[in-house]
N, C-alpha and C positions, 0 to 999 in steps of 0.2 A: 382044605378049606380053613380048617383051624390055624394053619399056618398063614396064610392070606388075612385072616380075622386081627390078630396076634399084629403083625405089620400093619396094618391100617391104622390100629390102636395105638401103637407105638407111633405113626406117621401123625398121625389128628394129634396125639401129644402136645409131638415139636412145634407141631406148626401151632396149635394155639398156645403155646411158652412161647414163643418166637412174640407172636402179633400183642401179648402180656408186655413184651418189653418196649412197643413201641405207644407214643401218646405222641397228641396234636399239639403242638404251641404255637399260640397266638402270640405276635409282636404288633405292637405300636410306635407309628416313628411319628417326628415331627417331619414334616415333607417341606418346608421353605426351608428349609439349611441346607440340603442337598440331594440328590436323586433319590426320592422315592415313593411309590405308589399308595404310601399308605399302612393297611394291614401287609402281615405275611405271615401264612402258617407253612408251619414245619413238621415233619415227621422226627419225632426226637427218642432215640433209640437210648433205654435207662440202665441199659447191660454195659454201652460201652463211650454213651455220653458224646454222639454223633447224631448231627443235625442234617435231616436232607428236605429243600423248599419242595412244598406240594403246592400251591397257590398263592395269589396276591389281591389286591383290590387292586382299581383304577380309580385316579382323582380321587380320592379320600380326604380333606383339607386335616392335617394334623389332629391323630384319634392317639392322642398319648396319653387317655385311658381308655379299660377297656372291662369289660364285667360280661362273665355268662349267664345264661338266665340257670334256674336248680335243674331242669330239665336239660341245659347244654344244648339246645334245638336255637336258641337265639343270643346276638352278641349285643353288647349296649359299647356304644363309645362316644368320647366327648369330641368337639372337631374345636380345638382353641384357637380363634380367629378372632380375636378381639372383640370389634362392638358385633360382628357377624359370626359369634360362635354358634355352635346348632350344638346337638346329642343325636345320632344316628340310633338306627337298630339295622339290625343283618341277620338273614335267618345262615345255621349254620350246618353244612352237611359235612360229618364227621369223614366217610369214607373218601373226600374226594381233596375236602380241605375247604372249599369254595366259599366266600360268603354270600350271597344273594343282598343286594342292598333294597331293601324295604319301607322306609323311609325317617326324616330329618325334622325336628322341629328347634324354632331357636331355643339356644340355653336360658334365656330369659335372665341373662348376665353375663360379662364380658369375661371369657377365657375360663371355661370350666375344666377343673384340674381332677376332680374323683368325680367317679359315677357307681354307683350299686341300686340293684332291683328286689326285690321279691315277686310273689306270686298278682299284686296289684298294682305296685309301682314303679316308675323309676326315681331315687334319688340323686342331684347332682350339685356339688360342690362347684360355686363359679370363685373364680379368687379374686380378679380384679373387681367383678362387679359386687364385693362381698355380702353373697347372699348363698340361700340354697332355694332350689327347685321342685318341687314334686309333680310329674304328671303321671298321670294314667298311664296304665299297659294296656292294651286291648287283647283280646282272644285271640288276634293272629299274631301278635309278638310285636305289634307296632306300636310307638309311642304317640299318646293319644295328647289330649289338649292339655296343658299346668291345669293342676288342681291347687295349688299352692306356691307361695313365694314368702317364705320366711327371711326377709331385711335387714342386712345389719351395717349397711354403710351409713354407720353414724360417727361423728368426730366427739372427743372432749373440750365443750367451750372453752375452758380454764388451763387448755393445754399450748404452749405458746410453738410445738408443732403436734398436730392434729395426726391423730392414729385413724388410720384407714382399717374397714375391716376387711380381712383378704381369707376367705373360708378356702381351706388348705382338704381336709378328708372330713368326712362324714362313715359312720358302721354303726350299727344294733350291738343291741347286748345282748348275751347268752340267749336273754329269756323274750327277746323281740318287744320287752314292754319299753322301752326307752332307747332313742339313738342319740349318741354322741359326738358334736363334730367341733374341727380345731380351729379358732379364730387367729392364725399366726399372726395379721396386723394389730390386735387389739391383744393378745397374749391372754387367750380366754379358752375355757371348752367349754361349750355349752352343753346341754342334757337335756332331751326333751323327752317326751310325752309319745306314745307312738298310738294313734287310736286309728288303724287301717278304715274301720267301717264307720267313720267320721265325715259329713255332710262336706265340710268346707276344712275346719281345721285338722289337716292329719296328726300337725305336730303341735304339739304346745309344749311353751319353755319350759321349766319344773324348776332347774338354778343351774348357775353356771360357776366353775370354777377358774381364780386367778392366777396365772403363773407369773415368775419372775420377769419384770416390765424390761421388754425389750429379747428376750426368750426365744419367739418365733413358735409357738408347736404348730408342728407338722406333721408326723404321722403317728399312729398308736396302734396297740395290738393287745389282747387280751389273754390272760393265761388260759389253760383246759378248760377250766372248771368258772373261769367270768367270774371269777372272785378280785383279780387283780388286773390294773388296764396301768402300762409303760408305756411311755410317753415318749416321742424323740423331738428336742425344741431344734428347728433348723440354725438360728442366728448364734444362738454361744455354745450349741452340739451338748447340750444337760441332759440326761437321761432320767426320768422320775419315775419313781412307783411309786403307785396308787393302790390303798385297801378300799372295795367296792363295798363291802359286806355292811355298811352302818348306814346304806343310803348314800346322802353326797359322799365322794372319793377324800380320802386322808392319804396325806402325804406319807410313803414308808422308809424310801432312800431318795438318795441324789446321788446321780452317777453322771459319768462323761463319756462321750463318744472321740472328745477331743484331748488330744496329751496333752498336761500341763504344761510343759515345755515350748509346745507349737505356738508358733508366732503368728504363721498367716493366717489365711481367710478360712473362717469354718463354713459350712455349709451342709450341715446334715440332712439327711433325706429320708431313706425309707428304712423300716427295722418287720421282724419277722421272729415268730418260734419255731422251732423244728415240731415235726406233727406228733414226733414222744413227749415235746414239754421240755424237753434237759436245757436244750441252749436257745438264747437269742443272738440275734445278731442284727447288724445295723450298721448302715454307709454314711461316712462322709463325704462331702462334696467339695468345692472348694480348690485351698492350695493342696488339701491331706489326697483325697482320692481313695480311700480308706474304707476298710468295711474290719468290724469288732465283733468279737463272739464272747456270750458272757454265758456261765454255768449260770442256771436258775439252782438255788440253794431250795432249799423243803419249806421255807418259810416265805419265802417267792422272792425275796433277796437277790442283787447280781452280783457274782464274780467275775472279773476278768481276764480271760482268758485269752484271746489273742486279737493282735491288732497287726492287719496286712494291708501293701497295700493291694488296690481291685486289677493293675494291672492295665490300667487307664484312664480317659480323664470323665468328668461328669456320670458318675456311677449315679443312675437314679431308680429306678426301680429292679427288685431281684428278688428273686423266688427260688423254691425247691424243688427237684422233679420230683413225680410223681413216689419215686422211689426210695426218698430220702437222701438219696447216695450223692447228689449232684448239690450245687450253687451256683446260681446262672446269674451276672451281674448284667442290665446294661447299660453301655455306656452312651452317653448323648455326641459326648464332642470328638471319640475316637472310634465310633462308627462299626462298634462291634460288642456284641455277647461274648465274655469271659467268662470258660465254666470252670469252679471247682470243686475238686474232691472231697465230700468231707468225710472225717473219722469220726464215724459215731458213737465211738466210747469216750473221745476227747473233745470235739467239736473245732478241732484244728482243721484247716484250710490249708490244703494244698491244691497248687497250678497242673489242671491234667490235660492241660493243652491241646484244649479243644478250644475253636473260636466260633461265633455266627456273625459272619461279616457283612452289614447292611448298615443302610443313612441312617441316622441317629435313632435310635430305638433307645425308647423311653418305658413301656412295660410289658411284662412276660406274663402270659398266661396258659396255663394248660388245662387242657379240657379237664 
């Protein structure tokens, strides 16, 4: 019996080490470019960076974002359709992959590009319609009626061509008292106010800071500790850091995503920390197609360290697996997830030639 005992133990082991290396990944495609349904989760295996589809949606109109609620039980994602954008939710059942579609309200602005929730809301970045949205979450994980519409499609009269605002990403701060979101038509980030249990206004402005006219920011990310928020501006690829710590953000470096040298079109996109803090990293879009890994120095400072390219074209959003060990780029216009390997003592990028071949996937998420 002892022996029987002894093997079960060793059996239960493996097998829950085995089901340890596998996680869900959610993708977002745009579905008018070419075949595809929408979502698609994957069983994605962190031991050896192999992808096998467990489910799909149907009719999905382009969710090329996509947000889990803290509990991972529900999906949020944007449908960018122009003047007929919505925000979906989908309840989400881990073992099977399935999303259950639950239902759709308009974005309340044209072509909503980020979305993130907490435990009351959902927040949603529209870029053409440049504005942001807050509705309601309800108790069953459905998106309930706007509670807010903070506006910023304003021009400068005295401007002989008029800046559009195009709200690009919206995130909280460490401490959930204030969210931050990127104006890339007007080259602003604004900082608000975040009052949850607030009658009508959730958000109120507080000040906003100005980047170099003509910039584009677009996406940002905040070091461990929410002392310091990097900046990635899409149109001239400048990489900024910001000290948080004195209230409004100061300027620390300026750096680039783009080589000097490069001639053509920039197009930067989305940037990331690894989950120890040591390296960032950050894509180009464009003619480069290029993703940059920079050491974070101790003072939050970047170095640069390697500049590769993705291995295809319109690299737009990418992430980490669960495990550190991975970099998953994907690509818009060549119709597939590039993963790579990284070294985590150096933050170098190498091709471990693995692919996830689907219509354009635009972001990855894992439960």
């Amino acid at each position: 019996m002892i022996k029987y005992a002894v093997l079960f133990t060793i059996i239960f082991s493996l097998n829950a080490s085995a089901q340890q290396n596998h996680h869900n990944l959610i993708i977002g495609t745009y579905t008018n470019a070419c075949a595809s349904d929408g979502m698609y989760v994957y069983d994605f295996n962190t031991e050896t960076g192999d992808a096998q589809l467990k489910a799909s949606t149907k009719n999905i109109v382009n969710p090329s974002y996509l947000s889990f609620s803290a509990d991972k039980q529900y999906v949020y994602s944007v449908n960018e359709n122009g003047s007929d954008s919505q925000v979906s939710a989908f309840h989400f059942y881990s073992d099977s992959g399935n999303l259950q579609f639950l239902n759709s309200k308009s974005s309340e602005g044209n072509d909503p590009c980020y979305i993130i929730n907490d435990d009351k809301y959902v927040f949603v970045a529209n870029y053409s319609g440049g504005n942001l949205t807050v509705f309601n979450k309800n108790a069953d994980g459905t998106i309930g009626k706007f509670k807010q519409i903070m506006q910023h499609q304003v021009k400068n009269a005295d401007d002989a061509k008029p800046e559009w605002s195009h709200m690009h990403m919206l995130q909280f701060t460490s401490d959930k008292k204030h969210l931050i979101a990127s104006d890339l038509g007007k080259d602003f980030l604004y900082v608000y106010r975040y009052n949850p249990e607030a009658v009508s206004n959730v958000l109120e402005l507080a000040y906003f800071v100005k980047v170099e006219k003509g910039s584009g920011p677009r996406h940002f990310t905040f070091s461990q500790d929410g002392k310091l928020l990097y900046l990635l501006n899409e149109l001239d690829g400048s990489l900024l850091v910001f000290e948080m710590t004195g209230g409004e953000p100061e300027l620390l470096q300026e750096t680039t995503v783009a080589d000097r040298k490069f001639k053509g079109k920039t197009a930067a996109a989305d940037i990331h920390i690894t989950a120890d803090g040591k390296f960032l990293y950050a894509t180009n879009r464009g003619d480069a197609n290029t993703i940059s890994c920079f050491e974070i120095k101790k003072n939050g400072k970047l170095k640069l360290i390697q500049t590769t390219s993705t291995l295809g074209k319109g690299p737009r959003n990418f992430t980490f697996d669960p495990s550190g060990k991975f970099l998953l780029v994907a690509h818009q216009y060549t119709n597939e997830v590039v993963i790579f390997t990284i070294d985590k003592t150096t933050g170098i990028l190498t091709d471990s030639g693995k692919r996830i071949a689907l219509c354009s996937p635009v972001c990855l998420v894992f439960e």
